[in-house]
DRENDO-1510 file (C-alpha; in Angstrom, 1 decimal, always signed):
<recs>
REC; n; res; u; v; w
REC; 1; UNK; -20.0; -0.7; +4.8 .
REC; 2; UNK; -20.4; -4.1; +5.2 .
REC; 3; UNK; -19.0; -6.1; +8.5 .
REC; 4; UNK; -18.0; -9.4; +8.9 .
REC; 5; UNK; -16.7; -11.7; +11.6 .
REC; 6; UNK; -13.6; -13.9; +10.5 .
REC; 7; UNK; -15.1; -16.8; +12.0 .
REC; 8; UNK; -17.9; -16.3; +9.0 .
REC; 9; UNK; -16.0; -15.3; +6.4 .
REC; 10; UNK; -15.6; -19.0; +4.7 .
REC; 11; UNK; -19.1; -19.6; +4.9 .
REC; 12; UNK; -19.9; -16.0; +3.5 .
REC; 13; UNK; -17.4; -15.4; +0.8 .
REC; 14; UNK; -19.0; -16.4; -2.4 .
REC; 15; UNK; -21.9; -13.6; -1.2 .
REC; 16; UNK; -19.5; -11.0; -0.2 .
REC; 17; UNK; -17.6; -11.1; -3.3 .
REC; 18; UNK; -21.1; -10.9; -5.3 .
REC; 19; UNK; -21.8; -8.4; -3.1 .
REC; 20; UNK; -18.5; -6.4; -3.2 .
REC; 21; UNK; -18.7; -7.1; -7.5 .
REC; 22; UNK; -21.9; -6.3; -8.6 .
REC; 23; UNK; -23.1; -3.5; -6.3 .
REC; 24; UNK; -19.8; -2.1; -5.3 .
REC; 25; UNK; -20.2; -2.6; -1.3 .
REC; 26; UNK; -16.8; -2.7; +0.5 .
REC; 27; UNK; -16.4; -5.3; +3.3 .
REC; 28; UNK; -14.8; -5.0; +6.6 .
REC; 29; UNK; -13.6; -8.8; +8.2 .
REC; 30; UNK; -13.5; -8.4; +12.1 .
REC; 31; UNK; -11.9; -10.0; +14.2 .
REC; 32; UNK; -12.7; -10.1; +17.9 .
REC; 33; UNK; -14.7; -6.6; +16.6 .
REC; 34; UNK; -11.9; -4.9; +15.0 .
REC; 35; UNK; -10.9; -4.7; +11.4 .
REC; 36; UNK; -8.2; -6.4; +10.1 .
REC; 37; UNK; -9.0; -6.7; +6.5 .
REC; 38; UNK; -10.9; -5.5; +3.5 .
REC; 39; UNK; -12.8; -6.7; +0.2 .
REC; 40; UNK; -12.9; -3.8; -2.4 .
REC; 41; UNK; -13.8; -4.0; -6.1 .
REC; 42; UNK; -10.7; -3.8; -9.0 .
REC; 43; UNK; -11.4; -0.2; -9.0 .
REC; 44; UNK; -11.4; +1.0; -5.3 .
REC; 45; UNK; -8.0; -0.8; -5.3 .
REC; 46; UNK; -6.7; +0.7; -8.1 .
REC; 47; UNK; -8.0; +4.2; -6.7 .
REC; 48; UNK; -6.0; +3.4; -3.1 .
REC; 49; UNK; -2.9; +2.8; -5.0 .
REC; 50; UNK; -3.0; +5.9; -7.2 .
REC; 51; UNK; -3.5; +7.8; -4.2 .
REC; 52; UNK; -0.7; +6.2; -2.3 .
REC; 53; UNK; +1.6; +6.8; -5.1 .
REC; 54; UNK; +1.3; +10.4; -5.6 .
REC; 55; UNK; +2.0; +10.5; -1.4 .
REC; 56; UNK; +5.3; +8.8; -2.5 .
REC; 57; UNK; +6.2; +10.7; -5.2 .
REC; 58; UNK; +5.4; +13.8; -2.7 .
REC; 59; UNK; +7.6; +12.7; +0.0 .
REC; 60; UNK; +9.9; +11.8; -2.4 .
REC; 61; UNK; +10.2; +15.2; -3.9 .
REC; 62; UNK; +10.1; +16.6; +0.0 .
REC; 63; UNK; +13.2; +14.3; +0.8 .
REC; 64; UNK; +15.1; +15.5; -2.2 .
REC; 65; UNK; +14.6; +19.4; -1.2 .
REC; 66; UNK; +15.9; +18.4; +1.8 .
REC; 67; UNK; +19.4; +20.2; +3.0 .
REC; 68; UNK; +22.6; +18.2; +3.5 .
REC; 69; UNK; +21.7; +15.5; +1.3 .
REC; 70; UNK; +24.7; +13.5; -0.3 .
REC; 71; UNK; +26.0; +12.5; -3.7 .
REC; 72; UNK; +26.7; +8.7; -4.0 .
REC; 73; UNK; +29.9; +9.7; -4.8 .
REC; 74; UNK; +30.5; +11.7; -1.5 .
REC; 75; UNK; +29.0; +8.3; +0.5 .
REC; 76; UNK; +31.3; +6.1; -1.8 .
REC; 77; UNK; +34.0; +7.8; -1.1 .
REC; 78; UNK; +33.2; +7.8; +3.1 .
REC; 79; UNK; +32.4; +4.4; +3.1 .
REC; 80; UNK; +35.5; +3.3; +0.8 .
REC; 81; UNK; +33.6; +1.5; -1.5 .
REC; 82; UNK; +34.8; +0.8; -4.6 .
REC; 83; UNK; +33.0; +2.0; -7.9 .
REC; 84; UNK; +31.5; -1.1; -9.9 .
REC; 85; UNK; +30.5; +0.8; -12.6 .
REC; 86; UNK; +34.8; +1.7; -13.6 .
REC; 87; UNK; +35.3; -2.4; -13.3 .
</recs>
């Protein structure tokens, strides 16, 4: 991977995303040595956002299995909210 410092990152961009484009490189921008950010290709992004779906849909599915959970109904009622849906 690919490292640069913030500071250079204006005077480097147009070769990074070349770079990051055409040969698939991924770049880490530094700042004071640590990473803060990232340029990834269309497809690496795309890839990171699959994967972080399915972890939603999985902790979704985890919090649903999950004992004492409440019907809106149940935390209407509780709260004495009224139901828009009979207005």
């Amino acid at each position: 991977m690919t490292r640069v410092a913030a500071t250079k990152l204006r005077t480097t961009i147009s070769d990074l995303l070349d770079r990051v484009v055409h040969h698939g490189e991924r770049v880490a921008v530094e700042r004071y040595g640590k990473p803060v950010a990232a340029l990834v290709s269309p497809e690496d992004l795309e890839l990171l956002e699959a994967i972080e779906d399915r972890m939603d849909i999985e902790a979704a599915r985890q919090a649903l299995g999950e004992p004492g959970r409440r019907s809106w109904d149940e935390i209407r009622a509780e709260l004495a909210l009224q139901d828009d849906r009979a207005v």
